[in-house]
C-alpha positions in Angstrom: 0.0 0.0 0.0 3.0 2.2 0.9 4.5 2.6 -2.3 1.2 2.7 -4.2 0.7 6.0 -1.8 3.9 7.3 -2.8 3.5 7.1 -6.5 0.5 8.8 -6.6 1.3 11.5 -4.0 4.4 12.2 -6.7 1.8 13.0 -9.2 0.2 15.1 -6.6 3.3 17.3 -6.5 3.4 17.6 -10.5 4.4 21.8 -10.9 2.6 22.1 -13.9 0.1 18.5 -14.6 -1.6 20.1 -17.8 2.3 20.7 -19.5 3.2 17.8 -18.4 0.5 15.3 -20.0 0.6 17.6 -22.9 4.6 17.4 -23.5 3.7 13.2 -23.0 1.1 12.5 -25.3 3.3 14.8 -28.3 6.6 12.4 -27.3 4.2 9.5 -26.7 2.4 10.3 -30.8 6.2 10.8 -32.2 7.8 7.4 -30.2 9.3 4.7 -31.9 9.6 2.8 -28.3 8.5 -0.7 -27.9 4.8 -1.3 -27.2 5.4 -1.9 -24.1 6.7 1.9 -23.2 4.3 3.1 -25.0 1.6 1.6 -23.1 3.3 2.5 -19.6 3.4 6.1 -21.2 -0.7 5.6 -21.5 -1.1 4.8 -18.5 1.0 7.4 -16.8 -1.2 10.4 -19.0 -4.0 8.6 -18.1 -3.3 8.5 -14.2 -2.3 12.6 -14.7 -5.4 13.5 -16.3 -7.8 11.5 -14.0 -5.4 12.7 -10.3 -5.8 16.0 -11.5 -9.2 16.3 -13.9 -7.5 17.6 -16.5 -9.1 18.9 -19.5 -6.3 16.6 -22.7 -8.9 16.0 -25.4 -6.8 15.1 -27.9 -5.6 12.2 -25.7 -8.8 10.5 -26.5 -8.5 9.8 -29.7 -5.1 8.8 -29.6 -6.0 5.8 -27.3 -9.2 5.3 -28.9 -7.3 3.6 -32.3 -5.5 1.5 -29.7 -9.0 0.1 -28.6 -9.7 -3.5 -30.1 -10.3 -6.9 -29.3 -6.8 -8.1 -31.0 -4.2 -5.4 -29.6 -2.0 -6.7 -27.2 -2.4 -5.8 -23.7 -6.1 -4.9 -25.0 -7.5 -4.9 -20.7 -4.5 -2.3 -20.5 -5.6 0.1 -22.7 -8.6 -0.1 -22.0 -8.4 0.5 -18.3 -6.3 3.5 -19.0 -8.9 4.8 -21.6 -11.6 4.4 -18.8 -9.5 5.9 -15.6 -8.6 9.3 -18.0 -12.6 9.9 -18.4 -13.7 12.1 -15.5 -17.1 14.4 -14.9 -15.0 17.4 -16.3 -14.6 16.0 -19.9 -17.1 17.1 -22.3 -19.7 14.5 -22.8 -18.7 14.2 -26.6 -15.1 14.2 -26.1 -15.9 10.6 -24.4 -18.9 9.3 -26.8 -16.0 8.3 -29.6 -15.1 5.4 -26.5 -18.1 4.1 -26.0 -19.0 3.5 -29.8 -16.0 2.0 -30.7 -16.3 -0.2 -27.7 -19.9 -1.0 -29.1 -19.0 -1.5 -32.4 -15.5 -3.8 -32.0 -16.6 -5.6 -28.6 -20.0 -5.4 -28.0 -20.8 -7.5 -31.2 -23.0 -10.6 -31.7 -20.4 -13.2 -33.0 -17.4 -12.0 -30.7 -16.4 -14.4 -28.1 -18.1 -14.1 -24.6 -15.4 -12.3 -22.8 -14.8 -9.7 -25.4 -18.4 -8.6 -24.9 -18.1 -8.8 -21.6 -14.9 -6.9 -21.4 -16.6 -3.9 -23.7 -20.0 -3.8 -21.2 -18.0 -3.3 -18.4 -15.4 -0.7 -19.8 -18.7 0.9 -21.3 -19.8 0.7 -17.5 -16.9 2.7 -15.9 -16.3 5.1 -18.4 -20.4 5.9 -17.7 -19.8 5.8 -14.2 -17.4 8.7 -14.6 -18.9 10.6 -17.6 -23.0 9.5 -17.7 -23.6 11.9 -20.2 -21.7 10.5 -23.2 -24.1 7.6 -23.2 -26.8 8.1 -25.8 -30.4 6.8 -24.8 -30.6 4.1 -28.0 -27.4 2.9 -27.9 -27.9 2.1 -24.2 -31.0 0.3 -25.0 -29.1 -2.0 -27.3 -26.3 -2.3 -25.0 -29.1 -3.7 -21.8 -30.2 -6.1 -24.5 -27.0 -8.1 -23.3 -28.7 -9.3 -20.1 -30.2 -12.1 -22.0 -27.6 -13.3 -23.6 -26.2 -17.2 -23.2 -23.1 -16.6 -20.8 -23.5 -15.7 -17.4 -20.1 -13.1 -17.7 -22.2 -11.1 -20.3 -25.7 -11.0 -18.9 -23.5 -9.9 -15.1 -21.7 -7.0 -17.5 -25.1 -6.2 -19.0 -26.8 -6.0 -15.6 -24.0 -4.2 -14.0 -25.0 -1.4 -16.6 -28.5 -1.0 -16.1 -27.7 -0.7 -12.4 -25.8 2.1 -12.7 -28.1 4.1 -14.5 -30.6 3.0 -12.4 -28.5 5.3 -10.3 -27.2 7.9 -12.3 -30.0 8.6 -14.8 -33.0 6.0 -15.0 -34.7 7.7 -17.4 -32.1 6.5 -20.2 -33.7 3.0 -19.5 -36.9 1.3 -21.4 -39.2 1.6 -18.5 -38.7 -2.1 -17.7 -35.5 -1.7 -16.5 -35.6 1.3 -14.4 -36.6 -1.1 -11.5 -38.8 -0.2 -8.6 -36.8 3.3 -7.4 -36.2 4.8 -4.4 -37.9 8.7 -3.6 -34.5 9.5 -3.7 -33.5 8.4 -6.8 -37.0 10.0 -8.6 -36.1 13.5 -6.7 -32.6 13.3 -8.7 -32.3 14.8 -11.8 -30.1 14.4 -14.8 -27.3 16.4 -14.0 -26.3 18.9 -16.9 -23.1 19.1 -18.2 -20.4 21.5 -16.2 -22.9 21.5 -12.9 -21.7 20.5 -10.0 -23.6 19.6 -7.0 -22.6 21.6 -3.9 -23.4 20.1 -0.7 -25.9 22.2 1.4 -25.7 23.5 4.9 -21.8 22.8 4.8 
């Protein structure tokens, strides 16, 4: 745990985080470097942008052409493509992701676990960015919960959970689920709000 802490308290003390993923991702588009460096490079723009909710935009569709079921180290990229999307990045900055994740996992014919790989990477990029998801394509995605393999349907139902939380009203009215006062008082929150806790 110690030397987790201590990595990411060094990207805490970053002078200037916005240069510095900025310089990266230019040396990171002109490298030559193994695949391997390249994806550590990823990941360290990816951990920058998320520690301090930095506004890259041009990062996304750098890793996006990275994102398909063949590339090596495929859970990699993706994990780094998720953990750079935060509430800060504009909804359609973010939308690119989740199509090509629909389009080259989420595809009848693809192996189990490559579906199931896209729903949940589809999942956490929604859990940190809602608004990229649009209401059809979601109601495609949901579909998933009766597929064949039990991986899949899980993915698929781990999905409509979280917008049973987020924003139920981007579910078919079957799958909203019975909710909670408290989750009919919430609104979809609009892009560049921020909810301020009252009587602070």
């Amino acid at each position: 745990g110690g030397v987790v802490a201590v990595r990411f308290a060094a990207l805490q003390l970053l002078n200037d985080p916005q240069g510095f993923a900025e310089k990266l991702l230019a040396q990171l588009r002109k490298s030559t470097d193994k695949f391997e460096v390249k994806l550590l490079m990823i990941s360290l723009i990816s951990r920058v942008i998320a520690t301090h909710e930095l506004l890259v935009l041009n990062y996304y569709p750098f890793v996006q052409k990275y994102m398909q079921p063949h590339q090596m180290k495929v859970t990699a990229i993706l994990a780094a493509a998720a953990q750079a999307v935060h509430p800060l990045v504009p909804p359609d900055a973010v939308e690119p992701l989740i199509k090509t994740l629909a389009n080259h996992f989420i595809v009848d014919g693809r192996q189990d676990e490559v579906i199931a790989i896209g729903l949940n990477t589809v999942r956490e990029i929604c859990l940190r960015q809602p608004l990229a998801m649009d209401k059809t394509l979601l109601e495609d995605l949901v579909q998933y919960k009766k597929h064949k393999d039990k991986g899949v349907v899980m993915a698929a139902r781990s999905l409509i959970s979280l917008f049973r939380q987020v924003d139920s009203e981007m579910l078919v009215k079957k799958d909203r689920g019975k909710l909670s006062e408290e989750a009919k008082a919430r609104r979809r929150a609009e892009f560049g709000k921020e909810s301020v806790a009252g009587g602070v």
